[in-house]
N, C-alpha and C positions, 0 to 999 in steps of 0.2 A: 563341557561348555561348548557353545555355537559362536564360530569366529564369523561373523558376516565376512569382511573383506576379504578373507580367503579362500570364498566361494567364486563361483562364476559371476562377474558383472558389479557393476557399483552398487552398494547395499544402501537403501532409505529404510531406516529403522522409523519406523512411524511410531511414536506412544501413544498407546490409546487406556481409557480408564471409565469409570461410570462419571455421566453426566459431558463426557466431550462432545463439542459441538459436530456432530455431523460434517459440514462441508468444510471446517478446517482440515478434514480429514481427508475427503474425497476430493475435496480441488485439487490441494498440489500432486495425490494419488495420479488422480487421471493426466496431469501436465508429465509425470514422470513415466505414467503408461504409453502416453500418446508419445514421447518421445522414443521409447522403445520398439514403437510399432514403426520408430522410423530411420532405425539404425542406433538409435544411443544400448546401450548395456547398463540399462540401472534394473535391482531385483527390490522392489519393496517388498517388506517384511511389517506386520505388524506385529507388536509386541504390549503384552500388558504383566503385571504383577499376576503372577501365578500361572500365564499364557491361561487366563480365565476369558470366558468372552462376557464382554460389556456391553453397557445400554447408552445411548448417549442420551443427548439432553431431549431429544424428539421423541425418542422412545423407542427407538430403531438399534434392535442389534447386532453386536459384531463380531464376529468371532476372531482369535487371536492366532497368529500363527508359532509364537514362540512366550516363553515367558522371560520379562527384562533379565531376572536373578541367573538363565540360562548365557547370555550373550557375552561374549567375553570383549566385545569393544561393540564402540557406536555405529560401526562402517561406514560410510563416507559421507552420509549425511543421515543424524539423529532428529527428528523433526517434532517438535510437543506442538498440539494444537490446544488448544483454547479449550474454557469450560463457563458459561453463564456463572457458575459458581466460583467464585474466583478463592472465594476464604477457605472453601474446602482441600481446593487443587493444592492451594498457597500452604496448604497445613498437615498436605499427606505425607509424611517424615519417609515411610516407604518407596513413594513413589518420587521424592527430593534425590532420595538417596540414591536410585539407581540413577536416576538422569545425571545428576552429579558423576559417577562413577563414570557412566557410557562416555559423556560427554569430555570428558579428559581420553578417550580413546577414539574420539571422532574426527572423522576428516572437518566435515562444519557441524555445529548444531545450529539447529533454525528453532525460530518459533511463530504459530499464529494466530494473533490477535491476541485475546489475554494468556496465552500461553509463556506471553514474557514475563508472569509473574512466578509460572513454575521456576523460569529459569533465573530468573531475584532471587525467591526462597532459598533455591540452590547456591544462592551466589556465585553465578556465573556472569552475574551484567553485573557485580560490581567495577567501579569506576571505565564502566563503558559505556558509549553510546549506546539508545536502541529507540523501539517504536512500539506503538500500541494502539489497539483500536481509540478513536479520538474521546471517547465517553472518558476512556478508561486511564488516559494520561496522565492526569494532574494525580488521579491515586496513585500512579506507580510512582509518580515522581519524591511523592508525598512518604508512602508507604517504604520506600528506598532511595531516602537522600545521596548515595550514595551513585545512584544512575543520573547520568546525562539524556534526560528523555527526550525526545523530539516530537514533539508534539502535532507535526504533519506531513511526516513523510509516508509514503505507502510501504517502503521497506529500508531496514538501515543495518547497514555490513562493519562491525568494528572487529576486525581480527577475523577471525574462524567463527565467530556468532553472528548470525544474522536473525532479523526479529521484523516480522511485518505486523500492517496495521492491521483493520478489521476485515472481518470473515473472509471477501472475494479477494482480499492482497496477500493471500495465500498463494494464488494461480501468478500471479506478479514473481513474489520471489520465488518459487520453483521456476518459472519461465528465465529468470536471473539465473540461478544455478545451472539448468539446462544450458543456456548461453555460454557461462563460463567453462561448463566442462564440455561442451561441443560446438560454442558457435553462435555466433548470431544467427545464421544460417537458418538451421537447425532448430531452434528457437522463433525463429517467425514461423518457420513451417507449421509446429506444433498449435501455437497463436490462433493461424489462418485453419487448421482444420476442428481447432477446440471455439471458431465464432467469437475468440476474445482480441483484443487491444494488445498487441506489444508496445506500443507507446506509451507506456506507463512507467518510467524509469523509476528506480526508489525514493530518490527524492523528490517528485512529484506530489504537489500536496494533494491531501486526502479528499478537499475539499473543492466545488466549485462556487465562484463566486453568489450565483444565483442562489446556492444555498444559506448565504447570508440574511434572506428576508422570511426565510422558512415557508411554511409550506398555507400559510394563511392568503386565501382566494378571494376574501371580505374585504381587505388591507386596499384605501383609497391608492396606492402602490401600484400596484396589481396591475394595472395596463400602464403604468411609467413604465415598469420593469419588464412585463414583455415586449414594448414595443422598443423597448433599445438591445432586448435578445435577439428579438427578428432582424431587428434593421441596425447592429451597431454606428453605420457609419450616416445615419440619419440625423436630423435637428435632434439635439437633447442639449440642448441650453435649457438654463433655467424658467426662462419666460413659457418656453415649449412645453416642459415636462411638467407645471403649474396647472396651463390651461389643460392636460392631457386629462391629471388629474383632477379639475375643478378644484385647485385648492390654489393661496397664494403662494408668492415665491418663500416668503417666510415661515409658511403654514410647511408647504413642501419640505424647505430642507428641515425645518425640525422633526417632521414625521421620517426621513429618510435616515436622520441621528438617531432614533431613538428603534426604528426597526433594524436597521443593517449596521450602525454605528458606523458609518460611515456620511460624508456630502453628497451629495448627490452627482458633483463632478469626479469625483474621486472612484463613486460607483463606476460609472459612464469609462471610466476610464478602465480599472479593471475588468469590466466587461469588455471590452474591445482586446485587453490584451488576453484575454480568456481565447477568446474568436481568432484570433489571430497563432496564438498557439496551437488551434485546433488546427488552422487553415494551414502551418507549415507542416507537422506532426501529418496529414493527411492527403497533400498535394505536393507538386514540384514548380505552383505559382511563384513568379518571379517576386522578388521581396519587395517592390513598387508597387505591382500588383496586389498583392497583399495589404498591402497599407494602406491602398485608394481607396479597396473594397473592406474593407474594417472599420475606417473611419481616423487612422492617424494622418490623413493628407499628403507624408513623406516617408521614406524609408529612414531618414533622420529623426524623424521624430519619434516613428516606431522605435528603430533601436535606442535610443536614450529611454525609454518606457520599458524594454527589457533589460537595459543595463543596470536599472534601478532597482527594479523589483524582482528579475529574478540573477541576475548576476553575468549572465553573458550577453552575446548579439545576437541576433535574429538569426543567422546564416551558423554561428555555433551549438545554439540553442535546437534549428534541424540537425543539421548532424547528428547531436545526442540522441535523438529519436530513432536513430537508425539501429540503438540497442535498447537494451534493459537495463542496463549499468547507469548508476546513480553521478552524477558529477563529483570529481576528485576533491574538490575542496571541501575540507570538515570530515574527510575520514578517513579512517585508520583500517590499515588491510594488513 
């Protein structure tokens, strides 16, 4: 039998199988390479049933470095990514079986994007929190009453399991793990030389506002909506955003109901705190400044607009960008 953790370096047992998605794979791969390249000690390992090499779902294959039945624990992080095919993954009794088994010998098990169905099947998210690409939530939720789903976080940590959303929130929660076992440090480094975002902490929703109106360019919308992306802290009263759109104020807000399910002040408003988020998350603008240039007119009023909707203040709410760690309330470590 092959002990990962009693080798040199912390062991990422990656599972790999026919039809896994590609870059579930190769994202947090490279997040745990590149942190290597920069002092960390992680050895990934992939592993499949029979250590056979597999095709994933592009049609790109991969060869295996070990077979699961060989591994005598999960070493310090056991990682299942995802499969477009979610009924097959969800129903391969062999491949249940081992990740079950590794996974009671792991430091963490992860999973990404529909990969958290492997780890349901296995009953390992019984009566836990987790996350899933957002297509795919209401099935898990459905499919395993027994999960606590979250239906917009990019990644969520209940105990030793952690489960991210869809495809690129793979590079998220290894960029998390990297952090926890070396640093934030260490973890922006990897970030700034992989071109991606560490400000993307777990609980961050999956989702930006603008993707509420979808991707329709026809939609009389369409220059409301941009013109309060470009310019949040512009006129967007209702008389304004009417004439913008040549429609009336009644005609407006029932079109703005029935695309975004939202009012039209309501939009205007999470827009600005979208901006505004971005604008701490990426600057060291003073919080007045930020709120002149947003469109909340006061740092009072800004923060009451964070306190609401995402639960802390403006000046708490930076801070937490300074990591990858998910805010304490609502989970269990």
């Amino acid at each position: 039998m092959v002990t990962p953790q009693r080798q040199e370096g912390r062991t990422v047992v990656v599972v790999v199988y026919d039809g896994v998605r590609l870059l579930d794979v190769t994202g947090p791969l490279e997040v745990f390479t590149m942190a290597g390249e920069h002092g960390a000690a992680y050895r990934p390992l992939i592993a499949s049933l029979g250590g056979r090499d597999i095709r994933t779902s592009g049609g790109v294959r991969l060869g295996a470095d070990v077979a699961l039945e060989e591994l005598d624990d999960g070493g310090h992080i056991l990682l299942v990514p995802g499969s477009p095919d979610v009924d097959a993954t969800a129903a391969d009794e062999p491949l249940l079986s081992q990740v079950r088994r590794l996974s009671g010998r792991a430091g963490h098990t992860a999973s990404v994007c529909a990969g958290a169905f492997v780890l349901a099947a296995a009953g390992l998210l019984d009566g836990r929190r987790a996350a899933t690409h957002w297509e795919l939530a209401e099935r898990l939720a459905r499919t395993y009453p027994g999960i606590e789903v979250d239906r917009d976080a990019i990644f969520v940590r209940d105990g030793d399991i952690v489960t991210s959303a869809g495809v690129s929130s793979g590079i998220d929660l290894a960029l998390g793990l990297v952090e926890e076992d070396y640093g934030a440090g260490l973890a922006r480094t990897v970030a700034k030389h992989l071109v991606v975002f560490m400000q993307r902490p777990g609980g961050q929703s999956q989702f930006s506002v603008r993707m509420l109106a979808g991707g329709q360019s026809r939609t009389p919308l369409r220059p409301v909506l941009d013109a309060v992306a470009v310019d949040p802290a512009g006129d967007h009263g209702l008389a304004a955003m009417a004439a913008r759109a040549g429609l009336s104020v009644r005609q407006l807000t029932r079109l703005f109901r029935k695309e975004t399910g939202l009012s039209p002040a309501r939009y205007v408003e999470l827009t600005r705190l979208e901006s505004a988020r971005i604008m701490l998350e990426t600057s060291d603008r003073p919080l007045d400044v930020v709120a002149r240039r947003i469109g909340f007119g006061s740092p009072e009023t800004m923060r009451r607009a964070f306190v609401r909707e995402l639960g802390v203040p403006p000046a708490a709410y930076r801070a937490r960008f300074r990591t990858t760690r998910p805010a304490a309330s609502g989970l269990r470590s």
